[in-house]
ZAFI-643632 format. One line per 3 residues: number of its first residue (from 1); for each residue x, y, z of C-alpha. Coordinates in steps of 0.001 Angstrom, whole numbers, plus 500000, padded with zeros to 6 digits. Layout:
NUM> X,Y,Z  ...
END
This chain:
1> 552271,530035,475004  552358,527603,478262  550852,525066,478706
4> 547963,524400,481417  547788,521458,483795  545131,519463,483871
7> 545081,519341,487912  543141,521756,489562  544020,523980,492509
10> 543595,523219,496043  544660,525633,498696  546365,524980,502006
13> 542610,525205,503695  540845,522859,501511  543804,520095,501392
16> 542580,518478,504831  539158,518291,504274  537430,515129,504001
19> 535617,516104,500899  538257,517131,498386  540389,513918,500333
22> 537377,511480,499346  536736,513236,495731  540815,512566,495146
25> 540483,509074,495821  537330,508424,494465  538622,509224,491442
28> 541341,506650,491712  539232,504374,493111  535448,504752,491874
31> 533948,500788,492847  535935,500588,495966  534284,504143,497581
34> 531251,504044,495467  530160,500744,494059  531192,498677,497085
37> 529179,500903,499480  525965,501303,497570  525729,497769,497047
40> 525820,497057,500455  523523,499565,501191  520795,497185,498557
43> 521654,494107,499441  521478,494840,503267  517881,496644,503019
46> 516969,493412,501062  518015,491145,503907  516225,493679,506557
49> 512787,494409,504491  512500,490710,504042  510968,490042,507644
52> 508723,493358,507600  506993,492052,504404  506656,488556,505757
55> 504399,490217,508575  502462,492222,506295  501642,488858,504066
58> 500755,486412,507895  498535,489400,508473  497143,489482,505617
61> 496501,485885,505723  494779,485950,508834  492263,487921,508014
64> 491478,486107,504883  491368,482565,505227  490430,479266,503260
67> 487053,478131,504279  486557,474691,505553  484289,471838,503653
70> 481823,472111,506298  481621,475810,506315  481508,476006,502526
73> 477859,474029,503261  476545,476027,505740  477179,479635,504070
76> 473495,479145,501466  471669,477234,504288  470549,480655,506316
79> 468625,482265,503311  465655,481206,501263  466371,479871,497623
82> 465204,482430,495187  463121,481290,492037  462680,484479,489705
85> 458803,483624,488186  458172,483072,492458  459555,486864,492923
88> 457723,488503,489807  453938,486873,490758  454763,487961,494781
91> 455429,491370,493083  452775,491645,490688  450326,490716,493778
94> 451072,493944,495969  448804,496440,495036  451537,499301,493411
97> 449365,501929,493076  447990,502073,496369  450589,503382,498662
100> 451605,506125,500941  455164,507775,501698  455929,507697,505361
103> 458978,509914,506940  461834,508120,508514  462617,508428,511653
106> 464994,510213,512942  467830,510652,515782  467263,512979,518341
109> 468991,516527,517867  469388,515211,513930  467694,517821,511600
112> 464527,516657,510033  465156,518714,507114  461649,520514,507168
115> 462053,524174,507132
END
């Protein structure tokens, strides 16, 4: 019985491709056509997505931004201090019982939602 090669069979057609050319010396030379290539294809998206993220984050921190000393003490000066015993008698004073539901009112053309 003969014995088979292990090479396979490419026809006159197929020889000058540049497919089975690049799969013949890929397999010779598997970093050099693969490795080399995708690496470079990483590291060089790194070195291009690095500026397009820095704009993201000095958006980012222009929107949100450390307040400054004198700010910080004029945020609570606008409202009135609350004092929970003050809120419960003010409360307890309204008369609960004695009130009446009133309709709000409404944009013109919006339904009313009485049928």
């Amino acid at each position: 019985m003969g014995v088979f090669q292990n090479r396979k069979f490419v026809g006159k057609a197929d020889a000058n491709r540049f497919g089975v050319r690049y799969r013949a010396l890929m397999a010779k030379h598997p970093f050099l056509l693969f490795g080399l290539p995708f690496m470079t294809v990483i590291i060089g998206g790194s070195f291009v997505l690095t500026p397009a993220t820095a704009i993201r984050y000095e958006r980012h921190d222009r929107k949100v931004r450390q307040m400054t000393r004198e700010e910080e003490l004029g945020v609570g000066r606008s409202g009135r201090k609350v004092d929970i015993r003050e809120e419960y008698y003010r409360l307890a004073a309204k008369d609960l019982d004695n009130w009446e539901q009133k309709r709000v009112k409404r944009l013109p053309g919006e339904s009313d939602g009485v049928l």
